[in-house]
N, C-alpha and C positions, 0 to 999 in steps of 0.2 A: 572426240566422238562427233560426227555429224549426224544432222537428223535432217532431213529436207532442203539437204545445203547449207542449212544456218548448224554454227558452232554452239555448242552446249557449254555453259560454264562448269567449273565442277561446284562440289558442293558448300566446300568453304567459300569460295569465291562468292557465291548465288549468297551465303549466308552474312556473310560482311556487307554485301549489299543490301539485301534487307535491312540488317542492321542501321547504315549510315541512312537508310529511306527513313525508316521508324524514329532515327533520332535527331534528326533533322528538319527533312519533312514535314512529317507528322505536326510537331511542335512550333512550326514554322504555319502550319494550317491551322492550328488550334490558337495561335496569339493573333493570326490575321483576323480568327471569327473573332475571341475576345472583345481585343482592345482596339484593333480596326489595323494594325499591320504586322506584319512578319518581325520577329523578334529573331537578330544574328546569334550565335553560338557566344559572341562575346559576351553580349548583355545577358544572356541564359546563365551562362559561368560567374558573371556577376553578380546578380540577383541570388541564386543558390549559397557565393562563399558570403553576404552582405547577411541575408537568413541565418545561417551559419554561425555567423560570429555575433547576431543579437541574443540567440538562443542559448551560446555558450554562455556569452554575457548576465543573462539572466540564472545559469547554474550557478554561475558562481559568484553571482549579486551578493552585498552587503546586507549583512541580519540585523543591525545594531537597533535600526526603526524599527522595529518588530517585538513587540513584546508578549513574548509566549510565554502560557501556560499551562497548557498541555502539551505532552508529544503523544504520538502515536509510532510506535516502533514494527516494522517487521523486515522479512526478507523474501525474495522472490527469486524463481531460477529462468534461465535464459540458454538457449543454444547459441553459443559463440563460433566465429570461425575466428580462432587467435594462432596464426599456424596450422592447428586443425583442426575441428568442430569439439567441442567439448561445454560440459556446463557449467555457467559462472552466475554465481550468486550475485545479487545488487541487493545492499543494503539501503533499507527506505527510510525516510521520517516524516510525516508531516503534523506543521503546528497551527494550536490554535490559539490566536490571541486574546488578550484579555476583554476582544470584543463580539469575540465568538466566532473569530470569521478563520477559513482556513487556511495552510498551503503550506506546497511542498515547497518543506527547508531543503532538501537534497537526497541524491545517492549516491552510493559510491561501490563497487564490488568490491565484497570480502566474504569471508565462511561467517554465514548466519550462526554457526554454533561456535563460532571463537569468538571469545571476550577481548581478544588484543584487537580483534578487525573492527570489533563495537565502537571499543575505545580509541583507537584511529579515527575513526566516522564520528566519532561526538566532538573530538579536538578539532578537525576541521569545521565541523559546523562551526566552534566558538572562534576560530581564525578566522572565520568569514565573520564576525562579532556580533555571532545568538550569544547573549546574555543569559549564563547557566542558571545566576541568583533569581531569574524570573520565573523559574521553571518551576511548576511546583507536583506535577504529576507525569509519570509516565508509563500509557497502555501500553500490555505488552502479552505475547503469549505464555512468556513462563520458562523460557531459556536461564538456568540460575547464574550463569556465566554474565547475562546478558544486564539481567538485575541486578546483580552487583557492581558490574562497571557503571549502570546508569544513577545507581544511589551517588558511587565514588565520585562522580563528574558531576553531578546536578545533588550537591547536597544537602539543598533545600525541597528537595522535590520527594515523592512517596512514588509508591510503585502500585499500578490495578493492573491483577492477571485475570487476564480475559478468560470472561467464565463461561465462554462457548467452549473451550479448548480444556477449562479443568472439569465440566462436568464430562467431556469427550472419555476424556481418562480415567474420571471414574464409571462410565457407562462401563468402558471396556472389560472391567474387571465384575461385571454384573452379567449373570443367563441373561438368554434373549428374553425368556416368560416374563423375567422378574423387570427388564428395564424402565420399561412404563410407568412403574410404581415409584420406583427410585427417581428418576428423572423428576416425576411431578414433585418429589419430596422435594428435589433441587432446586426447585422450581420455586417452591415458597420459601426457602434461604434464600435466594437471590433478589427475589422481587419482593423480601417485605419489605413495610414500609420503616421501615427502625433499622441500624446496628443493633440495638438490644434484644428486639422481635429478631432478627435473622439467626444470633446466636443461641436464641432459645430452640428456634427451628434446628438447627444444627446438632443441640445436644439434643431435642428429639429424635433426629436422623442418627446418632449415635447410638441411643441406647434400643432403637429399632434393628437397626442390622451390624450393629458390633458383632453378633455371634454369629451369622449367616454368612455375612458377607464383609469378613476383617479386611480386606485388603482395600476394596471401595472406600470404604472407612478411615483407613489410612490413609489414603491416597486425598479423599478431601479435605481431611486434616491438618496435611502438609503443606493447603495450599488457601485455608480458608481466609486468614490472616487478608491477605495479599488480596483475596478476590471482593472483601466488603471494603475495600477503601475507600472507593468513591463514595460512602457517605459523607465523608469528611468535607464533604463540596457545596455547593448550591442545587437545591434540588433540580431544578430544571436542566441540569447538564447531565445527571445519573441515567439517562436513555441511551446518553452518547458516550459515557466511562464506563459500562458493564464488559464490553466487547472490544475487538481490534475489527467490527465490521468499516468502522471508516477508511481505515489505511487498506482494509483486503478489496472497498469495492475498488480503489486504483488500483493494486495489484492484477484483479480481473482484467480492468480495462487496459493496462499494460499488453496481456495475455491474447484480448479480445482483438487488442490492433496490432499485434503482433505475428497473429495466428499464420497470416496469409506466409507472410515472411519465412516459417518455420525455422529459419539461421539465421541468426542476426551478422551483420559483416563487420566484426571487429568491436572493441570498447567504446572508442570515441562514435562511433557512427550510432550504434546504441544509445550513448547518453546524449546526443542529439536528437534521435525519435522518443526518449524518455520523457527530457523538460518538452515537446512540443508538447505529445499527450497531457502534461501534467500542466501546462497551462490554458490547455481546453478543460481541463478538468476544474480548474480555478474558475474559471469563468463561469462555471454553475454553480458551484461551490458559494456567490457573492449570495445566491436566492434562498440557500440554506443554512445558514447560521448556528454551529454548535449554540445548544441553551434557548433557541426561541421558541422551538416548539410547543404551541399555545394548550393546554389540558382541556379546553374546549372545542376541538377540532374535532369533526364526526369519528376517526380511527378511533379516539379515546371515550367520546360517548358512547360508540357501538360494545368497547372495554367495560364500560359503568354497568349498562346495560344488562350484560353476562356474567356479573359480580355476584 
């Protein structure tokens, strides 16, 4: 087609050119402001696989220096393109050592609710050599698949089910009217200051709505055990063993840097934007310290306060 005597490209053509402008160009412009000159496709290719293979480096760095004792266990989902768009689980972990400080021991995709993919994911970690005998706790939401392989492999270690997700369970089997009531009940099991005090709480919350409300009842029953273990700890770390909010706020940020993306391109290319996020995430991680948090800080005076 002519327009004015000049030939029109068609539209692939116009678009590969765009293309080659944008990735070329563009980047060619952007390293000349930088760093004061244009940077070749070669050193661009260079730099990218050199990133590349630190980050891999760093997945699957050596645990042995590392002496944990806590995990934090969960799983998250992902839109993969593997062949063809589908969603794959990543299983997560991260630890905290015996000086409170954190990080992500790894992930690996497998079924959040198979105990075989768990127990894959925990032998790996100890082939990269995490030290099971150090381990002495592991948060978790309450998968019984999931809890059993982590006692079987970390035999030194107890189990705390996160009691955002059991009191969830038992809300669910509570009327709207009545939740409120319940919930606070929960509320003083969870946060007294005792094992002895929470399970007195408990058999009060039993013989309150055993008749009303049998299955609530049940349901925290089955899971009360599991949920007071963190006392067995030092106190100052029971703010940080009640819950899996540690591992869910990376999970988020997973989610958060991943949003734009909507599809991730493949496994490998995933667990290279994975450890990137999860080494920015380390990095803030050094300011907050499972266990430091000081009971003099204005949050917990404003706490005193409203007692």
């Amino acid at each position: 087609m002519y327009l004015t005597g000049i030939s029109t490209p068609s539209l692939p053509a116009l678009t590969a050119c765009v293309n080659k402008l944008a990735g070329k160009d563009i980047l060619s412009l952007l390293s000349n402001k930088l760093i004061g000159r244009r940077l070749s496709p070669q050193e661009i290719s260079n730099a990218n696989k050199e990133l590349i293979s630190a980050i891999e480096k760093w997945r699957n760095r050596d645990l042995s220096a590392e002496n944990i004792k806590y995990i934090y266990l969960d799983g998250v989902n992902f839109s993969m393109r593997i062949k063809k768009v589908q969603t794959v689980p990543v299983l997560v972990a991260i630890g905290v050592d015996i000086n409170g400080y954190r990080s992500v021991l790894g992930f690996q995709s497998g079924d959040k609710e198979s105990a075989s993919s768990w127990r894959e994911f925990f032998k790996d970690l100890k082939r990269r050599g995490l030290n099971g005998s150090s381990v002495r706790l592991g948060v978790m939401d309450g998968l019984a698949g999931l809890e059993k392989v982590f006692k079987e492999e970390f035999y030194n270690a107890d189990v705390q089910r996160c009691q955002v997700h059991v009191a969830r369970n038992v809300l669910s089997k509570v009327p709207i009217k009545h939740k409120k009531g319940v919930a606070d009940d929960l509320r003083s099991i969870f946060y007294a200051s005792s094992k002895n005090k929470a399970l007195e709480f408990f058999k009060e919350f039993k013989n309150k709505y055993d008749n009303v409300f049998p299955s609530a009842v049940k349901s925290l029953s089955n899971s009360i055990d599991s949920s007071l273990t963190f006392f067995k700890f030092p106190k100052e770390d029971w703010i940080s063993l009640r819950t899996t909010n540690i591992i869910e706020r990376l999970n988020k940020e997973f989610k958060r840097r991943t949003k734009s993306m909507e599809i991730l391109a493949g496994e490998s290319s995933s667990y290279n934007l994975l450890a990137f996020i999860s080494i920015k995430m380390e990095a803030a991680w050094v300011h907050n310290v499972v266990g430091k948090v000081k009971p003099n800080l204005p949050f917990f005076n404003k706490i005193k306060e409203n007692i």
